[in-house]
C-alpha positions as CSV (number, residue, x, y, z in Angstrom):
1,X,-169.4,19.2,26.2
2,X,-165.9,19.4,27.9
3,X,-163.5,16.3,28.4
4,X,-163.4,14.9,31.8
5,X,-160.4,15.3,33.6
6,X,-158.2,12.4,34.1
7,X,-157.3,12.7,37.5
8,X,-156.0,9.4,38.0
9,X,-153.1,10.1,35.5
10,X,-152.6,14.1,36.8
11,X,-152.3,12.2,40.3
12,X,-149.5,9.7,39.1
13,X,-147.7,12.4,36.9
14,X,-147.6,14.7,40.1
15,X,-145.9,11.5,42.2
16,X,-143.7,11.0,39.8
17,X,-142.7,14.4,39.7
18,X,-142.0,14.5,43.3
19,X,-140.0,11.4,43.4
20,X,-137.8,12.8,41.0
21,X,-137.1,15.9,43.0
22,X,-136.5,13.8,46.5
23,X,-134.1,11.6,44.8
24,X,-132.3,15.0,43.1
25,X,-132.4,16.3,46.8
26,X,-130.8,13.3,48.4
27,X,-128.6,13.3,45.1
28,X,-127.7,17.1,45.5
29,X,-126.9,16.4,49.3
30,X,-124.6,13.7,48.7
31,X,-122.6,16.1,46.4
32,X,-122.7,18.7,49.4
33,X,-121.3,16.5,51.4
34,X,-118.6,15.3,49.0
35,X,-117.8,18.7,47.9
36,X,-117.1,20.3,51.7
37,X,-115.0,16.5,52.0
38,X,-117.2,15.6,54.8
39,X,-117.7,12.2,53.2
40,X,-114.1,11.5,55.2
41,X,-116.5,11.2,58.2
42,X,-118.2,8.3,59.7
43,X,-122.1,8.3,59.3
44,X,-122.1,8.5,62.9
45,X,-120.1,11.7,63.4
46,X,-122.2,13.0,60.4
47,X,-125.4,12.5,62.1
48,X,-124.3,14.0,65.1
49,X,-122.9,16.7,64.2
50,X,-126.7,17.7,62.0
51,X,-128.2,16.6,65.0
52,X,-126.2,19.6,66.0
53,X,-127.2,22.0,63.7
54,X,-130.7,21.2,63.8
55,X,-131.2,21.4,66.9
56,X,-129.2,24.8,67.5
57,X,-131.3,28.0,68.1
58,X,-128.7,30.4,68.5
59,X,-129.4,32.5,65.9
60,X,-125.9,34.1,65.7
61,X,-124.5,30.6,65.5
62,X,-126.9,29.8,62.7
63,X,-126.3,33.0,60.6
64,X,-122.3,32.3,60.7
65,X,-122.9,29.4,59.1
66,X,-125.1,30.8,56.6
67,X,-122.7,33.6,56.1
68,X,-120.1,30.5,55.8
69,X,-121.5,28.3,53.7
70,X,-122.7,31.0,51.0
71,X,-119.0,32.0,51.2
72,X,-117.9,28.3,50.3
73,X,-120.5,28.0,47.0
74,X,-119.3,31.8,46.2
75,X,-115.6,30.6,46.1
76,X,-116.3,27.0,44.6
77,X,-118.3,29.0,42.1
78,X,-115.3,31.3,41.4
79,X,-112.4,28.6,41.3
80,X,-110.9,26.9,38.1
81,X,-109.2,24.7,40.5
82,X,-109.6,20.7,40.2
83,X,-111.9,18.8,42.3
84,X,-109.0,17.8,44.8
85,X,-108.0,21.3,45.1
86,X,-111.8,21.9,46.4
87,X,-112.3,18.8,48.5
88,X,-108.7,19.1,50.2
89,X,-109.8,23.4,50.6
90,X,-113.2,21.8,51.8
91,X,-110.9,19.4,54.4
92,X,-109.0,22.1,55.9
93,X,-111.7,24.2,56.4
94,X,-114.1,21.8,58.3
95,X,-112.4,20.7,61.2
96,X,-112.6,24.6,62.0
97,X,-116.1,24.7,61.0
98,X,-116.7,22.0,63.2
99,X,-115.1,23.3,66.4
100,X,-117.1,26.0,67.4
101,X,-119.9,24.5,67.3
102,X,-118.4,21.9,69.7
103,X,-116.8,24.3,71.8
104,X,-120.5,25.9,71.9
105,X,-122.4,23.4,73.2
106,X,-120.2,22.2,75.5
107,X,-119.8,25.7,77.5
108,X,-123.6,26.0,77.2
C-alpha cells in the first residue's frame, strides 16, 4: 500500500516558495530602479511615469524601450566601472529616456 500524500505540507511548501520569489521580484525591482538612478525620483513621478508605460500601446514606442533597456543590462553587463560610474551613466541617460515618452503623449 502506497503512502498518502501530505498535501497540507506540499500546499505550505508551494506558498512559501512563491513568497520567496515575490519578495526576490520586488527585491530585483528596487535594484532596477537603483541601477538606471531612478531612485533620484519622487514616488510620485515614478508611478506616473509606469502609469505611462503601462498604459502605452504603441508598439514602436514599446519595442524602443525594449531595444533600450536590453542595451543598458548589455553595457552594465560589459562595464568594470564602479557603481557610481553606472548610476551617474544611468542619470544622464534617463532624463532622455523619459522625454519622449512625454513628448509622445502629449502630441497624441
Amino acid at each position: 500500500m502506497r503512502k498518502p500524500r501530505d498535501y497540507d505540507s506540499e500546499l505550505k511548501a508551494l506558498e512559501d516558495k512563491a513568497k520567496e520569489l515575490k519578495i526576490r521580484k520586488v527585491q530585483q525591482l528596487g535594484e532596477l530602479v537603483i541601477a538606471t538612478g531612478a531612485d533620484s525620483f519622487s514616488a510620485d513621478e515614478l508611478a506616473g511615469a509606469l502609469l505611462v508605460l503601462a498604459e502605452t500601446k504603441d508598439a514602436a514606442k514599446r519595442d524602443a524601450w525594449t531595444k533600450r533597456g536590453a542595451a543598458f543590462f548589455r553595457g552594465r553587463s560589459r562595464r568594470s566601472g564602479t557603481t557610481s560610474d553606472r548610476d551617474a551613466g544611468g542619470a544622464q541617460a534617463l532624463p532622455g529616456s523619459a522625454q519622449p515618452p512625454s513628448g509622445g503623449t502629449g502630441a497624441a
